[in-house]
FIKOL-922030 format. One record per atom (N, C-alpha, C): z negated, x negated, y negated; residue number from 1; residue in three letters. Coordinates in pm, whole numbers, m for minus. Example, Ala and Ser with C-alpha at 12.3 -4.5 7.8 and 13.67 -1.06 7.14 Angstrom:
     up   east  north   k   r
   m780  m1319    569   1 ala
   m780  m1230    450   1 ala
   m780  m1320    330   1 ala
   m708  m1285    225   2 ser
   m714  m1367    106   2 ser
   m787  m1290     m3   2 ser
END
This chain:
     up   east  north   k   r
 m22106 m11560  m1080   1 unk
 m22073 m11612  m1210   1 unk
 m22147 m11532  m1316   1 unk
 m22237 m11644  m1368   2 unk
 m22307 m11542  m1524   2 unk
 m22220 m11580  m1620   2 unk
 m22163 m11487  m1718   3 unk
 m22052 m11482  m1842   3 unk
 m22108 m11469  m1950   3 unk
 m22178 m11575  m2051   4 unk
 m22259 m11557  m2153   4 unk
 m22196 m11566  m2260   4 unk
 m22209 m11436  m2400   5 unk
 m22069 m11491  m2489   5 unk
 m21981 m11387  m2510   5 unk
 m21897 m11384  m2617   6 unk
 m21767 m11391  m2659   6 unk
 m21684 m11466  m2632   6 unk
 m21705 m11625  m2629   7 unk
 m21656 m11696  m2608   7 unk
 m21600 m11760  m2445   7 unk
 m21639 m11675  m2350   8 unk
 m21575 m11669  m2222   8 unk
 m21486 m11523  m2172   8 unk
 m21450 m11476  m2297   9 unk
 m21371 m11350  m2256   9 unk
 m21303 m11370  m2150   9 unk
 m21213 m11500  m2200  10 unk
 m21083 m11557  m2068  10 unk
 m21166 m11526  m1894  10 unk
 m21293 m11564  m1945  11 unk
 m21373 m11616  m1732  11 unk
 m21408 m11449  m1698  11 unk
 m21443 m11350  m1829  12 unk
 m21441 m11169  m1812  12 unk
 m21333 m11131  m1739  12 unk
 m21293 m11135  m1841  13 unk
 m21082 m11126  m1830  13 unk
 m21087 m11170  m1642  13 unk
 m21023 m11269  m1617  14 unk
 m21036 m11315  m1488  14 unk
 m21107 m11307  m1380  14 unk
 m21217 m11278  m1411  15 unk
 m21339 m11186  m1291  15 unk
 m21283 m11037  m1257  15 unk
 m21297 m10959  m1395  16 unk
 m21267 m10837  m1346  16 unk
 m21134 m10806  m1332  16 unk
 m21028 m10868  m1364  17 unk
 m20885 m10875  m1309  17 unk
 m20880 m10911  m1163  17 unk
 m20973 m11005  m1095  18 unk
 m21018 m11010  m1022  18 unk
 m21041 m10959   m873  18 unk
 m21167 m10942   m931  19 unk
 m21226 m10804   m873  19 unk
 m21070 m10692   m829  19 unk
 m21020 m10628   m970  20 unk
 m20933 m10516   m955  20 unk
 m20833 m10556   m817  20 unk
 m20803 m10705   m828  21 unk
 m20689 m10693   m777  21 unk
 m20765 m10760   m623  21 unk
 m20821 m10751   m598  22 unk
 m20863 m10757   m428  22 unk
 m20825 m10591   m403  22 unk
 m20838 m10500   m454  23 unk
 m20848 m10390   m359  23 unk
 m20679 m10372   m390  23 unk
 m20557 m10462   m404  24 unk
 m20439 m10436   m390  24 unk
 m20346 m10448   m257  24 unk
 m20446 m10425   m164  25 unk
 m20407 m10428    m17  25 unk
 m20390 m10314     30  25 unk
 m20345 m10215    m24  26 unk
 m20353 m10101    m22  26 unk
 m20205 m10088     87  26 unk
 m20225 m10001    154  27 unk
 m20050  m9994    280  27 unk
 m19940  m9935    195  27 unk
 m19837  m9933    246  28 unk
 m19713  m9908    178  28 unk
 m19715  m9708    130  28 unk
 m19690  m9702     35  29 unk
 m19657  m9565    m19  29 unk
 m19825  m9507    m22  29 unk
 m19897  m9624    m58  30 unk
 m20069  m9533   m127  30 unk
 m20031  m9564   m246  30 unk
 m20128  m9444   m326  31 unk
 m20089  m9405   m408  31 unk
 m20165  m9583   m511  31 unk
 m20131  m9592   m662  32 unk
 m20113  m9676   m698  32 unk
 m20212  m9681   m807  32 unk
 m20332  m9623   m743  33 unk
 m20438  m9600   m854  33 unk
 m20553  m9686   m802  33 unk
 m20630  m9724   m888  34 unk
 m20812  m9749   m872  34 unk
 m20876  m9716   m925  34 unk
 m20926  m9669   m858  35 unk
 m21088  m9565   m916  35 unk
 m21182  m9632   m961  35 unk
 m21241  m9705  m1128  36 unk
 m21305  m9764  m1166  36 unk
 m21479  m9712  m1237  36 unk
 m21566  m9688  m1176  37 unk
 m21673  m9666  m1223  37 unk
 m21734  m9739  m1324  37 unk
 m21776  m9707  m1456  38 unk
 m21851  m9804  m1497  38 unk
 m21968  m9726  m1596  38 unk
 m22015  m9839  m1650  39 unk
 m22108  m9712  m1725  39 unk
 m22060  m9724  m1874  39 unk
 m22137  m9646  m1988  40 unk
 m22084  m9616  m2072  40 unk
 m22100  m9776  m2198  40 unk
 m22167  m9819  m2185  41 unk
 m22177  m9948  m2230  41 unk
 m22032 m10042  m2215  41 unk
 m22016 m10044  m2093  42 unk
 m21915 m10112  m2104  42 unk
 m21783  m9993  m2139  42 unk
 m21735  m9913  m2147  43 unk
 m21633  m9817  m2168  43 unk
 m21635  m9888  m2342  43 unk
 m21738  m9821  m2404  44 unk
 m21789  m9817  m2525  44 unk
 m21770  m9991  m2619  44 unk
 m21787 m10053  m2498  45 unk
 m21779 m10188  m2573  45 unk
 m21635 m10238  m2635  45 unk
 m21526 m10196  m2593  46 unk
 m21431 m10231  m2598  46 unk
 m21347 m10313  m2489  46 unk
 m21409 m10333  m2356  47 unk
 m21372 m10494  m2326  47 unk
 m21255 m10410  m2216  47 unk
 m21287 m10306  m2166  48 unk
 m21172 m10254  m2076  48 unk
 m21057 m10203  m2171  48 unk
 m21040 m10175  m2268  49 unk
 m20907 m10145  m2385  49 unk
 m20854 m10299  m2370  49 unk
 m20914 m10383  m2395  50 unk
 m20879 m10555  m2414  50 unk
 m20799 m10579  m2297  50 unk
 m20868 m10567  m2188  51 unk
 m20835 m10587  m2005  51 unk
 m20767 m10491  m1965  51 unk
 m20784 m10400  m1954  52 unk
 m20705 m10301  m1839  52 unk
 m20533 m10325  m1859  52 unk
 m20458 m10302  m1961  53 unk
 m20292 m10313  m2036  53 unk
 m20284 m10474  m1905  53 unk
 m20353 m10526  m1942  54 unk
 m20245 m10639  m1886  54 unk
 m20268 m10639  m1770  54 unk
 m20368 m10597  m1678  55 unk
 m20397 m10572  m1503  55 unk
 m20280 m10505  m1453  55 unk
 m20276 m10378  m1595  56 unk
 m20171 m10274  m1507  56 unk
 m20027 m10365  m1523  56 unk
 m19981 m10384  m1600  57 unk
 m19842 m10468  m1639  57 unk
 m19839 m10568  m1535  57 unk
 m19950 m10608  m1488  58 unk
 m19926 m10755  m1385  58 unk
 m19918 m10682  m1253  58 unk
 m20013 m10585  m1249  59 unk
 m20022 m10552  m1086  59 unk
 m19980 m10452  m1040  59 unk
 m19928 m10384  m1093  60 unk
 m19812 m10233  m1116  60 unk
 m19893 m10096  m1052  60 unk
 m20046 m10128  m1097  61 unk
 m20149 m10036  m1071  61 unk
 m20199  m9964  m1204  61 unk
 m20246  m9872  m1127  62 unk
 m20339  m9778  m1298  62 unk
 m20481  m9729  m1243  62 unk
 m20548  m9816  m1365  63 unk
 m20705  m9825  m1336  63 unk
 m20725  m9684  m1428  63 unk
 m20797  m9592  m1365  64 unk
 m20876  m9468  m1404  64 unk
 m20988  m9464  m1385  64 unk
 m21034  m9488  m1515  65 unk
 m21212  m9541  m1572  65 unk
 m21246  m9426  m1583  65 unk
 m21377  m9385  m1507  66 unk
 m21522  m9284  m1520  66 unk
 m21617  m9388  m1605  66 unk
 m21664  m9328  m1639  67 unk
 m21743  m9406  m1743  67 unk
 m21899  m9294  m1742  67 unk
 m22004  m9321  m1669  68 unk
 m22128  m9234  m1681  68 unk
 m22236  m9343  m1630  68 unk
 m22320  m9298  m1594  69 unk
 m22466  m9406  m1576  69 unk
 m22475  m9463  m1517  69 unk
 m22524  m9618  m1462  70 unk
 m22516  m9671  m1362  70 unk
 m22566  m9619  m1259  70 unk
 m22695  m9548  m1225  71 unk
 m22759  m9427  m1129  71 unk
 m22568  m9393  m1071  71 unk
 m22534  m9237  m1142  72 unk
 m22408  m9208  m1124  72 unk
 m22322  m9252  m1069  72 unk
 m22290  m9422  m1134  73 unk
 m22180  m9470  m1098  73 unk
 m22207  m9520   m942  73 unk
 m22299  m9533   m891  74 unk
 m22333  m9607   m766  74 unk
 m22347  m9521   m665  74 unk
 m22368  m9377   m718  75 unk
 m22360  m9240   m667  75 unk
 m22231  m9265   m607  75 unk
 m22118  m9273   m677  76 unk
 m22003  m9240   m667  76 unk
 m21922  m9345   m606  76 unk
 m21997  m9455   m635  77 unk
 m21926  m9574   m490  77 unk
 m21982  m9540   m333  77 unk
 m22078  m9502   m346  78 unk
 m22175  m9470   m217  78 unk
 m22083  m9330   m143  78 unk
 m22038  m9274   m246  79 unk
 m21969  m9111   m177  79 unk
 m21825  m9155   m161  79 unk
 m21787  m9301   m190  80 unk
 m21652  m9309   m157  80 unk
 m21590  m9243   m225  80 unk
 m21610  m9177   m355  81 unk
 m21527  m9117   m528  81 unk
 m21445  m9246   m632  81 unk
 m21529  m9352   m561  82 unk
 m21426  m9447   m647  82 unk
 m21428  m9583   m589  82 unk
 m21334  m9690   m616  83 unk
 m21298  m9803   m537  83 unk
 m21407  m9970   m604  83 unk
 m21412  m9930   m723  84 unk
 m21494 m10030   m805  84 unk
 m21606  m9984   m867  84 unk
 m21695 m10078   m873  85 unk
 m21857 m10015   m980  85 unk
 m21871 m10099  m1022  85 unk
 m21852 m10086  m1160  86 unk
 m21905 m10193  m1290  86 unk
 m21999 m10172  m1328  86 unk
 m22123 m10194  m1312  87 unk
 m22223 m10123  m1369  87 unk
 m22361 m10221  m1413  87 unk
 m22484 m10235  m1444  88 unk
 m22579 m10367  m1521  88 unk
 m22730 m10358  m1433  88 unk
 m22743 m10312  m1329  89 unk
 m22864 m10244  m1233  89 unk
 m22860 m10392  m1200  89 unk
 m22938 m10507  m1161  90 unk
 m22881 m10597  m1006  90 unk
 m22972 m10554   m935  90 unk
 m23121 m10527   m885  91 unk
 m23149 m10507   m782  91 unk
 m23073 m10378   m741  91 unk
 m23029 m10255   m809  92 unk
 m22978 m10182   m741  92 unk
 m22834 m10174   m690  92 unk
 m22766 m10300   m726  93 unk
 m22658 m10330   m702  93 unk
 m22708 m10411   m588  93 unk
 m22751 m10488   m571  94 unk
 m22785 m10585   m411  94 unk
 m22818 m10453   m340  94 unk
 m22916 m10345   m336  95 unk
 m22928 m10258   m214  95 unk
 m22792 m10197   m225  95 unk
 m22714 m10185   m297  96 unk
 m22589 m10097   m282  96 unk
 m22529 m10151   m183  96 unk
 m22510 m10297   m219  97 unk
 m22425 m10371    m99  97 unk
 m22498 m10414     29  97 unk
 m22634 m10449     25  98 unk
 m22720 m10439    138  98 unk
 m22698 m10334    267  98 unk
 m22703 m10226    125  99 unk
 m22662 m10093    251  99 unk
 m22563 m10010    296  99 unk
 m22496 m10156    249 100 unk
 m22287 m10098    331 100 unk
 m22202 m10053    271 100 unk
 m22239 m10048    139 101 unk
 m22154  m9982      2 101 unk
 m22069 m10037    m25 101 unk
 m22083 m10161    m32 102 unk
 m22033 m10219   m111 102 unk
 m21993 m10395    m69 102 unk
 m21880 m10438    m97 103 unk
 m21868 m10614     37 103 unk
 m21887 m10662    m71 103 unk
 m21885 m10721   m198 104 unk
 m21901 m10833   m300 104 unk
 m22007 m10786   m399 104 unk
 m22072 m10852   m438 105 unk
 m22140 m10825   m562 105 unk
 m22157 m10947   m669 105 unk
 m22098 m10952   m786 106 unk
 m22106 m11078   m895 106 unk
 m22135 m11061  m1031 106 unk
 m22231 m11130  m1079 107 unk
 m22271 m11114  m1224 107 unk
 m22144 m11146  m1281 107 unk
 m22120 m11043  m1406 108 unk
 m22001 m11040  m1526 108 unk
 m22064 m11066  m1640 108 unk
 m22151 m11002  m1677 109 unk
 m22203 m11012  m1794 109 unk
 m22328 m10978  m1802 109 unk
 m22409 m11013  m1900 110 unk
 m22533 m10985  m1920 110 unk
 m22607 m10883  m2025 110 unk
 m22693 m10806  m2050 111 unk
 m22740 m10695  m2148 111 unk
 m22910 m10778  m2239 111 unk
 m22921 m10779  m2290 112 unk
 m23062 m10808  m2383 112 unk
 m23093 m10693  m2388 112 unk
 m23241 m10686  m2364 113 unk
 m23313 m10549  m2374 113 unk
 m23389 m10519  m2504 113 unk
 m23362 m10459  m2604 114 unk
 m23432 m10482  m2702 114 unk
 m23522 m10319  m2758 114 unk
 m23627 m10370  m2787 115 unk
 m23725 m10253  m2821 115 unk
 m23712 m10204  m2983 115 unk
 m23723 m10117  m2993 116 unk
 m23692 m10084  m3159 116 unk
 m23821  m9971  m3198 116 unk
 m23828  m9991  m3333 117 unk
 m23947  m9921  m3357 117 unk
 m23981  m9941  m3542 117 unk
 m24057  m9845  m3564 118 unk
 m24064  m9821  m3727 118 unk
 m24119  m9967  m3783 118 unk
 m24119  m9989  m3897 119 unk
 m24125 m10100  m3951 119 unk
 m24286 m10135  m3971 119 unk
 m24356 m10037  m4009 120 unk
 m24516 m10006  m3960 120 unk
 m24535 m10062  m3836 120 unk
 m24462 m10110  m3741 121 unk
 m24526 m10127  m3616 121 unk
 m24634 m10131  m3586 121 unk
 m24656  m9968  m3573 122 unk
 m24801  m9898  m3501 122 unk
 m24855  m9941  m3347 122 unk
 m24758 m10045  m3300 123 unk
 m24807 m10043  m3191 123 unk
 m24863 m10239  m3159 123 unk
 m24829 m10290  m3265 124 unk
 m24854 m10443  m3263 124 unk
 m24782 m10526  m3196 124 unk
 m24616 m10473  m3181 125 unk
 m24532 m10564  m3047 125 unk
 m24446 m10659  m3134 125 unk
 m24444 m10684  m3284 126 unk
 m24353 m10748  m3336 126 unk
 m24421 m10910  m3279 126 unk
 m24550 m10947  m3276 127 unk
 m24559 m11056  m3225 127 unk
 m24591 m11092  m3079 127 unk
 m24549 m10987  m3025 128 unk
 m24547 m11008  m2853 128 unk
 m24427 m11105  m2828 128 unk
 m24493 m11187  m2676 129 unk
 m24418 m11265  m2650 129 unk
 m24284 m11257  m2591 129 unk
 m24302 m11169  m2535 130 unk
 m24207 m11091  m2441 130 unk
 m24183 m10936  m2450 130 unk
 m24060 m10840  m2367 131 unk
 m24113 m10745  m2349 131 unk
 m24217 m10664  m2284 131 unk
 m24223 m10718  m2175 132 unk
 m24344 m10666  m2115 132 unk
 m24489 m10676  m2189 132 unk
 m24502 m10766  m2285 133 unk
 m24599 m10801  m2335 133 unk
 m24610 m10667  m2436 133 unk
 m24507 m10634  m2457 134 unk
 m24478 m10549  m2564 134 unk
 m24519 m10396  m2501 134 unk
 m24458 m10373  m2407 135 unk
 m24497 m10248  m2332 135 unk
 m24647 m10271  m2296 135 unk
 m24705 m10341  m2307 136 unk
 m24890 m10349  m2250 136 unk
 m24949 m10254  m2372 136 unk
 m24874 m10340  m2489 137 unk
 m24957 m10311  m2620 137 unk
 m24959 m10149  m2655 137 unk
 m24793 m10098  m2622 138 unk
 m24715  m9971  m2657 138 unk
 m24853  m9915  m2536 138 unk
 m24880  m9890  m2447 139 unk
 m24897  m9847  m2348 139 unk
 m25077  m9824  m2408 139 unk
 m25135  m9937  m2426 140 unk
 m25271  m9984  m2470 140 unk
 m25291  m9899  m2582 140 unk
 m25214  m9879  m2692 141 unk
 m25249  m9814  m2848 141 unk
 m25175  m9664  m2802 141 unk
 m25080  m9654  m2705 142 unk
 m25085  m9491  m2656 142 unk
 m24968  m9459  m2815 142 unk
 m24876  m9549  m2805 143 unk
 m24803  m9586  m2964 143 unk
 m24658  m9439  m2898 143 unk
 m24619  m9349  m2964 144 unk
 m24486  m9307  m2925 144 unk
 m24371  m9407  m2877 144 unk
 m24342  m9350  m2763 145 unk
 m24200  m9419  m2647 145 unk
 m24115  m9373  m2620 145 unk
 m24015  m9367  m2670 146 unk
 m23894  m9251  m2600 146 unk
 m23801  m9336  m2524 146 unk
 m23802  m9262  m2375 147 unk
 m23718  m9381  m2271 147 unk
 m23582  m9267  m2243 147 unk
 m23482  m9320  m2238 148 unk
 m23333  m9283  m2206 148 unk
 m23355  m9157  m2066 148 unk
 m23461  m9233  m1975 149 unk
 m23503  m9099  m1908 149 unk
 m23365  m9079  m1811 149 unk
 m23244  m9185  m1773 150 unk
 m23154  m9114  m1736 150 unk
 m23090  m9134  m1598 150 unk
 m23176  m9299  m1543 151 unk
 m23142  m9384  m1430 151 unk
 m22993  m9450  m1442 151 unk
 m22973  m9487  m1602 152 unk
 m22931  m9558  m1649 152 unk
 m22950  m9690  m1587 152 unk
 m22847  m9776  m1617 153 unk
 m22905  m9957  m1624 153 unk
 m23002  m9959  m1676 153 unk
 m22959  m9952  m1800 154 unk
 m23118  m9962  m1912 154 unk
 m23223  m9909  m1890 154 unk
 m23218  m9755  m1858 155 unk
 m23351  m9699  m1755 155 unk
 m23437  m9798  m1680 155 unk
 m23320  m9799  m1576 156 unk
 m23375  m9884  m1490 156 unk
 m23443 m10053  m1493 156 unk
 m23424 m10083  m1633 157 unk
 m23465 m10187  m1640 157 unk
 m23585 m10193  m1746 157 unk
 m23549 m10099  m1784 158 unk
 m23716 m10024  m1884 158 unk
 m23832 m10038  m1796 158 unk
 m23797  m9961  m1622 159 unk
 m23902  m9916  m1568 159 unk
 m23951 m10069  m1498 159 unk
 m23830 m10140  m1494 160 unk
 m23896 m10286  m1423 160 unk
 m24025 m10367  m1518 160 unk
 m23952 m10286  m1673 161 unk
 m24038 m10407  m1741 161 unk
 m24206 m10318  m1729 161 unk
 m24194 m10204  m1744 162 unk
 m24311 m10137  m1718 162 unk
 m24395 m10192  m1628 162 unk
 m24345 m10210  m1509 163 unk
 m24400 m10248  m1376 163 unk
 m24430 m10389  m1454 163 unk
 m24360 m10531  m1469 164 unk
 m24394 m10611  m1558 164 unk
 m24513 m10610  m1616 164 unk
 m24556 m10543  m1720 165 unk
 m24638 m10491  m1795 165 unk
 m24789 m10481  m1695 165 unk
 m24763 m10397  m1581 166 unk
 m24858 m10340  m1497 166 unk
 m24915 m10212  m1595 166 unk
 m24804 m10141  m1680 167 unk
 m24827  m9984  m1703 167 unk
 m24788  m9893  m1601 167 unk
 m24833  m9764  m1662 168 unk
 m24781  m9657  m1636 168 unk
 m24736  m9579  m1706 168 unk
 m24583  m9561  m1799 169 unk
 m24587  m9453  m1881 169 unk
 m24580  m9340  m1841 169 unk
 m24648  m9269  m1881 170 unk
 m24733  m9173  m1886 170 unk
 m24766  m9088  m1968 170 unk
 m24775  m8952  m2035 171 unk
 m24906  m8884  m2085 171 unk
 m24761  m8841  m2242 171 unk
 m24828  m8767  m2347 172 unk
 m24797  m8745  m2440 172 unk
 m24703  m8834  m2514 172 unk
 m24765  m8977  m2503 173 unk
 m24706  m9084  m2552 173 unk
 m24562  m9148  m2521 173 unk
 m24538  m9129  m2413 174 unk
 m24439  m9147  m2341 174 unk
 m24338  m9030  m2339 174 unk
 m24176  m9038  m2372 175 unk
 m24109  m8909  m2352 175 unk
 m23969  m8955  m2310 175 unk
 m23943  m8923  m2208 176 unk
 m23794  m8936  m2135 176 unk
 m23727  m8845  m2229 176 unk
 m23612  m8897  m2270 177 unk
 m23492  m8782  m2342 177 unk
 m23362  m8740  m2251 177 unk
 m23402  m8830  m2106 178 unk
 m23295  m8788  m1990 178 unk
 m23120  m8760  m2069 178 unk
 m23118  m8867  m2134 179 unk
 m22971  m8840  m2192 179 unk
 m22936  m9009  m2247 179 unk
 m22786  m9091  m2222 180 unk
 m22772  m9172  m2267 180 unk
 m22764  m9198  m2419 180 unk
 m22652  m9279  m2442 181 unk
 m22663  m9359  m2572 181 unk
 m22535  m9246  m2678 181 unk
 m22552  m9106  m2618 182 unk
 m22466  m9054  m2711 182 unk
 m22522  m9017  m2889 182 unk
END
Protein backbone atom coordinates (compact mmCIF):
# COMPACT_ATOMS: atom_id res chain seq x y z
CA UNK A 1 0.00 0.00 0.00
CA UNK A 2 1.42 3.52 -1.17
CA UNK A 3 -0.27 6.30 1.36
CA UNK A 4 -0.13 9.60 -0.52
CA UNK A 5 -1.41 12.67 1.55
CA UNK A 6 -2.80 13.96 4.61
CA UNK A 7 -5.74 12.96 3.51
CA UNK A 8 -5.33 9.08 4.08
CA UNK A 9 -4.21 9.41 7.69
CA UNK A 10 -7.23 6.89 8.48
CA UNK A 11 -5.29 4.00 5.68
CA UNK A 12 -1.59 5.36 8.04
CA UNK A 13 -3.51 5.00 11.08
CA UNK A 14 -4.62 1.38 10.05
CA UNK A 15 -1.42 0.05 8.41
CA UNK A 16 0.72 0.84 11.22
CA UNK A 17 -1.87 -0.17 13.89
CA UNK A 18 -1.56 -2.92 11.84
CA UNK A 19 1.57 -3.83 11.46
CA UNK A 20 1.82 -3.20 15.60
CA UNK A 21 -0.72 -5.52 16.25
CA UNK A 22 0.50 -8.74 14.29
CA UNK A 23 3.34 -9.05 16.70
CA UNK A 24 0.41 -9.45 19.58
CA UNK A 25 0.95 -13.15 19.65
CA UNK A 26 3.11 -12.86 22.15
CA UNK A 27 2.60 -16.20 24.99
CA UNK A 28 1.00 -15.65 28.19
CA UNK A 29 2.92 -13.45 30.92
CA UNK A 30 5.51 -11.70 28.01
CA UNK A 31 6.11 -8.78 28.83
CA UNK A 32 3.66 -6.17 27.09
CA UNK A 33 5.97 -4.04 25.16
CA UNK A 34 7.10 -3.42 21.35
CA UNK A 35 10.13 -2.36 20.41
CA UNK A 36 9.50 0.23 17.63
CA UNK A 37 12.42 1.49 15.44
CA UNK A 38 11.96 4.31 13.36
CA UNK A 39 13.84 7.06 12.10
CA UNK A 40 13.80 10.52 13.10
CA UNK A 41 11.55 11.88 10.37
CA UNK A 42 8.90 10.06 11.27
CA UNK A 43 9.31 10.54 15.35
CA UNK A 44 9.62 14.29 14.36
CA UNK A 45 6.63 14.37 12.11
CA UNK A 46 4.11 14.02 14.53
CA UNK A 47 2.23 10.98 13.15
CA UNK A 48 3.28 8.45 16.07
CA UNK A 49 1.93 11.18 18.99
CA UNK A 50 -1.44 11.00 16.62
CA UNK A 51 -1.22 6.88 16.51
CA UNK A 52 0.47 5.33 19.23
CA UNK A 53 -2.53 6.59 22.46
CA UNK A 54 -5.04 4.71 20.66
CA UNK A 55 -2.90 1.27 19.69
CA UNK A 56 -2.02 1.25 23.33
CA UNK A 57 -5.77 1.83 24.71
CA UNK A 58 -7.00 -0.83 22.09
CA UNK A 59 -4.31 -3.40 22.47
CA UNK A 60 -3.22 -3.12 26.12
CA UNK A 61 0.46 -2.82 24.75
CA UNK A 62 3.19 -0.02 25.06
CA UNK A 63 5.02 0.89 21.96
CA UNK A 64 8.69 2.20 22.95
CA UNK A 65 9.90 4.30 19.99
CA UNK A 66 13.87 4.55 19.21
CA UNK A 67 13.90 6.97 16.86
CA UNK A 68 17.71 7.15 14.95
CA UNK A 69 18.66 6.49 11.19
CA UNK A 70 17.33 4.19 9.00
CA UNK A 71 21.12 2.54 8.54
CA UNK A 72 20.64 2.16 12.63
CA UNK A 73 17.27 1.27 12.71
CA UNK A 74 17.77 -1.89 10.47
CA UNK A 75 20.93 -2.44 12.53
CA UNK A 76 18.72 -3.01 15.28
CA UNK A 77 16.01 -5.22 13.65
CA UNK A 78 18.83 -7.39 12.23
CA UNK A 79 20.38 -7.74 16.07
CA UNK A 80 16.95 -8.65 17.25
CA UNK A 81 16.97 -5.01 19.64
CA UNK A 82 13.61 -4.34 18.40
CA UNK A 83 10.29 -5.99 17.06
CA UNK A 84 9.28 -3.28 14.27
CA UNK A 85 11.32 -0.96 11.67
CA UNK A 86 9.69 1.97 10.35
CA UNK A 87 12.04 3.33 8.40
CA UNK A 88 12.10 5.14 4.19
CA UNK A 89 15.32 2.89 2.60
CA UNK A 90 13.13 0.33 0.11
CA UNK A 91 15.87 -1.35 -1.52
CA UNK A 92 17.39 -1.69 1.83
CA UNK A 93 14.35 -2.74 3.34
CA UNK A 94 13.70 -5.66 0.56
CA UNK A 95 17.44 -7.03 1.42
CA UNK A 96 16.46 -6.73 5.10
CA UNK A 97 13.68 -9.07 4.51
CA UNK A 98 15.41 -11.00 1.68
CA UNK A 99 17.91 -11.85 4.25
CA UNK A 100 15.70 -13.24 7.06
CA UNK A 101 15.18 -10.10 9.01
CA UNK A 102 12.41 -9.42 8.51
CA UNK A 103 8.63 -11.55 7.19
CA UNK A 104 6.55 -8.42 5.74
CA UNK A 105 7.61 -5.45 4.11
CA UNK A 106 4.87 -2.50 2.96
CA UNK A 107 5.01 0.96 1.65
CA UNK A 108 3.37 3.57 4.38
CA UNK A 109 4.35 6.55 3.15
CA UNK A 110 6.36 8.35 0.86
CA UNK A 111 9.45 11.21 1.24
CA UNK A 112 10.15 13.92 -1.83
CA UNK A 113 13.70 14.50 -2.12
CA UNK A 114 14.35 17.98 -2.41
CA UNK A 115 17.70 19.85 -3.15
CA UNK A 116 18.18 23.29 -1.63
CA UNK A 117 20.64 25.81 -2.44
CA UNK A 118 21.47 29.73 -2.50
CA UNK A 119 19.30 31.73 -4.60
CA UNK A 120 22.42 32.55 -7.01
CA UNK A 121 22.17 29.05 -8.06
CA UNK A 122 25.83 28.60 -8.79
CA UNK A 123 25.31 25.41 -9.95
CA UNK A 124 22.41 25.79 -12.80
CA UNK A 125 19.89 23.03 -11.21
CA UNK A 126 16.85 25.40 -10.83
CA UNK A 127 15.97 24.32 -14.44
CA UNK A 128 16.93 20.70 -14.26
CA UNK A 129 14.53 18.23 -15.02
CA UNK A 130 14.94 16.02 -12.41
CA UNK A 131 17.17 15.33 -9.55
CA UNK A 132 19.62 13.48 -10.96
CA UNK A 133 19.77 15.91 -13.66
CA UNK A 134 20.54 18.22 -10.98
CA UNK A 135 23.39 16.28 -9.36
CA UNK A 136 25.19 15.99 -13.08
CA UNK A 137 25.22 19.78 -13.14
CA UNK A 138 26.27 20.10 -9.09
CA UNK A 139 28.89 17.49 -9.89
CA UNK A 140 29.93 19.14 -13.56
CA UNK A 141 30.41 23.00 -12.09
CA UNK A 142 32.22 21.18 -8.89
CA UNK A 143 29.20 23.65 -7.15
CA UNK A 144 29.45 23.05 -2.96
CA UNK A 145 27.33 19.75 -1.62
CA UNK A 146 26.82 18.97 1.77
CA UNK A 147 25.32 15.33 2.11
CA UNK A 148 23.81 14.18 5.66
CA UNK A 149 26.81 11.71 5.34
CA UNK A 150 24.85 9.45 7.84
CA UNK A 151 23.27 6.16 6.03
CA UNK A 152 20.24 7.79 6.69
CA UNK A 153 17.06 7.09 4.34
CA UNK A 154 17.83 10.26 2.84
CA UNK A 155 21.56 9.35 2.61
CA UNK A 156 20.76 6.60 1.10
CA UNK A 157 18.73 7.91 -1.43
CA UNK A 158 21.09 10.87 -2.18
CA UNK A 159 23.63 8.17 -3.11
CA UNK A 160 21.02 6.36 -5.50
CA UNK A 161 20.39 9.59 -7.18
CA UNK A 162 24.19 10.07 -7.58
CA UNK A 163 24.51 6.74 -9.17
CA UNK A 164 21.36 8.14 -11.32
CA UNK A 165 23.36 10.99 -12.30
CA UNK A 166 26.41 8.56 -13.22
CA UNK A 167 28.58 10.90 -10.60
CA UNK A 168 30.91 10.51 -8.20
CA UNK A 169 30.84 12.81 -5.28
CA UNK A 170 33.88 13.39 -4.62
CA UNK A 171 36.79 15.91 -4.00
CA UNK A 172 36.55 19.37 -2.07
CA UNK A 173 33.19 19.98 -3.45
CA UNK A 174 31.44 17.41 -1.92
CA UNK A 175 31.21 17.23 2.14
CA UNK A 176 29.45 14.57 4.27
CA UNK A 177 28.39 16.29 7.70
CA UNK A 178 27.76 12.51 8.97
CA UNK A 179 25.01 13.92 11.25
CA UNK A 180 21.10 14.00 10.72
CA UNK A 181 18.44 16.62 10.55
CA UNK A 182 19.32 17.99 14.09
Amino acid sequence: MIVKGPQHIHKIAALVCGLLAGLLAAPAGAERTIRLATTTSTENSGLLKALLPHFERESGYKVHVIAVGTGKALRMGRDGDVDVVLVHAPAAERQFVADGYGIERRDVMYNDFVIVGPRADPAGIRTAPDAAAALTRIAARRAPFISRGDDSGTHQKELELWRAAGAKPAGEWYREAGQGME
